[in-house]
N, C-alpha and C positions, 0 to 999 in steps of 0.2 A: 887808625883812630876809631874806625868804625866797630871792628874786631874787641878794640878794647874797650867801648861804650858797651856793646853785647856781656861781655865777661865781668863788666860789675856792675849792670845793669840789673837794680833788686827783682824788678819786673821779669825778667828771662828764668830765675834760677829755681822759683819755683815750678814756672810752668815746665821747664826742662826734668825736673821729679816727678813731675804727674807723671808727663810720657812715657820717664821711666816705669815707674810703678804700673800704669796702664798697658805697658806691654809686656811689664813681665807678667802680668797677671793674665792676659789673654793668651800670654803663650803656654804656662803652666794648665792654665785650662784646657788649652787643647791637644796639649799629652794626653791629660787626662781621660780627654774625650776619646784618643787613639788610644789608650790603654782598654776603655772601656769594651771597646770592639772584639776582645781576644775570644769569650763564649759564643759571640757570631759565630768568626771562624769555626770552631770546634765544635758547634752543631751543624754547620754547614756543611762539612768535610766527614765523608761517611767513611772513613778509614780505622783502620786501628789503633789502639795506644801506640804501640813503636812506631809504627809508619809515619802516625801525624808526628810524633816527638820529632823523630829524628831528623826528619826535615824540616821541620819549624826552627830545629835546632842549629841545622846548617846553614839555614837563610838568616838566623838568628846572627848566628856567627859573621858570617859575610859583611851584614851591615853596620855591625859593629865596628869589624875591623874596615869599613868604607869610613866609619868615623874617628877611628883612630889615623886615619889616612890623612882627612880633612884636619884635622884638629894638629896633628904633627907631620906633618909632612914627609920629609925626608929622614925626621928623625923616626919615624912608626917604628921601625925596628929597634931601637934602639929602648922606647918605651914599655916593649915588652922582655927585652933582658936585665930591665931595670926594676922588673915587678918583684925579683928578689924570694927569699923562702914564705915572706907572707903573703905576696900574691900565689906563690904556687898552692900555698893554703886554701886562699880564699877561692881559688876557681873551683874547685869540685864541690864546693859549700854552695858556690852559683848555681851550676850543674844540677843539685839536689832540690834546690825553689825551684831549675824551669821543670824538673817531670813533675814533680808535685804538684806545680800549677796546673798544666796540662791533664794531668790523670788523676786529678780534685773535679776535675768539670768534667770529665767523661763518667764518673761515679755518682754525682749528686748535681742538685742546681748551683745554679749561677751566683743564687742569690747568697745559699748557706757558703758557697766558697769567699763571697767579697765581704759577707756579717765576720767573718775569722779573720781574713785578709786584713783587715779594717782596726786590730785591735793591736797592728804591727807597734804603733808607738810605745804602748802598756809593756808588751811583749819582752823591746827593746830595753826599757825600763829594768823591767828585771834582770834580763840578760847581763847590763851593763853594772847593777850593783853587786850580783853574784862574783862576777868576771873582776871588776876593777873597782868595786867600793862604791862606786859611783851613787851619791846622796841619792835617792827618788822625793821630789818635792812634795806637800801633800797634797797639791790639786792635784798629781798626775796620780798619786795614792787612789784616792777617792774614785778621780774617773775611771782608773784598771778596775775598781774592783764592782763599778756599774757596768763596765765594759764583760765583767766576768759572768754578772749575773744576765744582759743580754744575750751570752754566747750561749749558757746555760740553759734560758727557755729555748734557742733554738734548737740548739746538741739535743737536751732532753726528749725532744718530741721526733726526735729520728727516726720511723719504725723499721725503713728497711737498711737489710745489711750494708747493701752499697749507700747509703746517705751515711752510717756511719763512717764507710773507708771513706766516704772522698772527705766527712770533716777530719779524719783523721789524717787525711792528707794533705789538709788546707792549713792545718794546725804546724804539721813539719814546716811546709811552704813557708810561713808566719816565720817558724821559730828561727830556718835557715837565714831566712831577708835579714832578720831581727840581728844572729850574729854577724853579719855584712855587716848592717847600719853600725853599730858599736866598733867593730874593726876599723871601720873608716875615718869614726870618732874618734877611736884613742890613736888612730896611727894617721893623718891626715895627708901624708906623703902619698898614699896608694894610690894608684889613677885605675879608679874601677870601670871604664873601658875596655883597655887590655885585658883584665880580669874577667871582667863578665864574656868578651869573645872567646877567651881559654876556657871557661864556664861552658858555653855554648858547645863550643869542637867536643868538649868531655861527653858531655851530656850527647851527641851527634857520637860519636865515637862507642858508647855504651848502648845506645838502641841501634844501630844500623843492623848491628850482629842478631839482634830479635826481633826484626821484621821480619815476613812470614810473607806477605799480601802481595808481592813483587813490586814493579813502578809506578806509583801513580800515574794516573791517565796527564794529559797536556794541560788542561782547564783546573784539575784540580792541581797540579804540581804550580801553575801560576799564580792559584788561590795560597800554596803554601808560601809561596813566595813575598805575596803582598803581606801573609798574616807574620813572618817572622820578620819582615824589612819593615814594617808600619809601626807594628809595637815594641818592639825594640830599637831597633835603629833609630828610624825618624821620631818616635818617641822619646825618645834619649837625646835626642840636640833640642828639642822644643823643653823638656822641661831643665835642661842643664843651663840653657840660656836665659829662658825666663825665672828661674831660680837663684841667678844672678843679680837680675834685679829688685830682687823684695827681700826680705825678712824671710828668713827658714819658718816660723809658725807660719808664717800667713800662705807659705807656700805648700806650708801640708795642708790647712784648712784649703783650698783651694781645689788641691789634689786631692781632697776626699768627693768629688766631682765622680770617678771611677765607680764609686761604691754602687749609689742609687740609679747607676746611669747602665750599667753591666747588667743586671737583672732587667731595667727597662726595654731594652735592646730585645732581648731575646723573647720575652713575655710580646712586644709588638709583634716581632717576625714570625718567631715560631710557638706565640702561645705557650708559654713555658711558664707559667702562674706559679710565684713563688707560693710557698707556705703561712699561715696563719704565724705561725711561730717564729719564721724567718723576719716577717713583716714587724712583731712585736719586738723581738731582741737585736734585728738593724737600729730601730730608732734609735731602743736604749745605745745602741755600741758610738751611733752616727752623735748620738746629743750629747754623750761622754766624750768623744774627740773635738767636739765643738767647744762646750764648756773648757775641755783642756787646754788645749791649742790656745784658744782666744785671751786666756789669761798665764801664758809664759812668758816668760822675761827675754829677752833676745840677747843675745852673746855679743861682747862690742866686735868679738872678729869673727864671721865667716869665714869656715874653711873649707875649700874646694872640695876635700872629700866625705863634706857630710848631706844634709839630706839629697839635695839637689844630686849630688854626683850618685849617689847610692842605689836612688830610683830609676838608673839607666836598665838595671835589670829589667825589667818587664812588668813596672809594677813587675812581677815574674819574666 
């Protein structure tokens, strides 16, 4: 009787939705905050592009596939011979966002790589109308093309070569994520998990052979360890979970937490003072995803492999 007083007791059912909504929103958060962490690492870590990739890659991998372990059990194997010609697609598409991430921040700042990072929605956007017709509404119209003109003052004032490659690499990065995101929207079957660990091993598999620099030392191969288990892995079950519980906008508005948090991080530690430019055309990108986000219509059905699952990658 008790049981059934609780269960249609008007008083329980909202507070039971706070909880919900308040934990997925602290948990989405704190992806974000581990996502945010990735240019520590990689200023931290004095190695080279291969070296860091391909171990960041490996460990990337691993915890991945610890969470396809957790999440399926006994069937793990079985979810990766299920991933089919589209997964085998989509993993080397993974592959291509994590060195771009990576060798995006060893070229330029932190900051110009998450101002580009930042415009993935807009990106998708297109991606998605070119690909499959897919209407672009006009708020998201409007905010891609504020979103263009922030990228603009940033790109614009690039002087040296390397700020150009790394936004030119952050732009790939963007554009890679961006076809993921849409793949997983128009194909909602994919469990991008699997994928992104097959992502990983590619990506692990293509730098091993162009490291140069031999084994990292103990300390730093532990540092690689935490940097590719933290941000992927354990990042990957904090926002898949907490993205379960809320509303896909409200969990990218959330998730844009990464953006101003990645340059802060490193400008503390290591004095790394973004750009005049950067600082001008983030706002615009960050008030154009805000304004957007905040005024979308929510889909009556969530599907498992859209935003939520999608950003298992690594943010990259």
């Amino acid at each position: 009787m008790s049981g059934m007083a609780r269960t249609h007791s008007p008083t329980h059912a909202p507070l039971s939705a706070r909880r919900r909504r308040a934990r997925g929103i602290a948990l989405v958060a704190l992806a974000s905050v581990v996502w945010s962490t990735g240019g520590l690492y990689v200023r931290f870590l004095d190695l080279d592009l291969w070296t860091l990739q391909a171990w960041r890659s490996l460990f990337s991998a691993l915890s991945l596939l610890a969470v396809v372990l957790l999440d399926k059990g006994r069937d793990a194997p079985k979810a990766f011979r299920d991933m089919g010609v589209l997964g085998l697609l989509a993993a080397p598409i993974a592959g291509v966002s994590m060195i771009c991430f990576v060798a995006a921040l060893k070229f330029t700042t932190v900051a110009n790589v998450m101002v580009i990072y930042a415009t993935v929605p807009f990106v998708a956007a297109g991606v998605a109308y070119l690909w499959v017709r897919e209407r672009i509404e006009r708020r998201t119209l409007i905010a891609s093309v504020l979103a263009l003109l922030g990228v603009s003052i940033m790109a614009g004032n690039a002087t040296r070569a390397a700020d150009l490659l790394g936004n030119a690499l952050s732009f790939l990065m963007t554009l890679s994520f961006s076809v993921l995101l849409v793949m997983a929207r128009r194909y909602p079957s994919m469990a991008m998990a699997p994928i992104n660990a097959l992502g990983a091993l590619l990506c692990a598999a293509f730098c091993f052979p162009l490291v140069t620099g031999g084994v990292p030392s103990l300390s730093e191969m532990l540092t690689l360890a935490v940097f590719g288990a933290t941000t992927t892995g354990f990042a990957y079950l904090l926002f898949l979970n907490g993205g379960r519980l809320i509303p896909s906008s409200e969990a990218g508005l959330v998730g844009l937490l990464d953006v101003p948090l990645a340059p802060l991080w490193v400008w503390l530690v290591f004095g790394e003072e973004p750009a005049g430019s950067a600082l001008i055309g983030g706002g615009i990108v960050l008030a154009a995803l805000v304004w957007c986000l905040s005024g979308l219509r929510e889909p009556e059905v969530e599907s498992e492999g859209g935003v939520s699952s999608v950003r298992a990658e690594d943010g990259p």
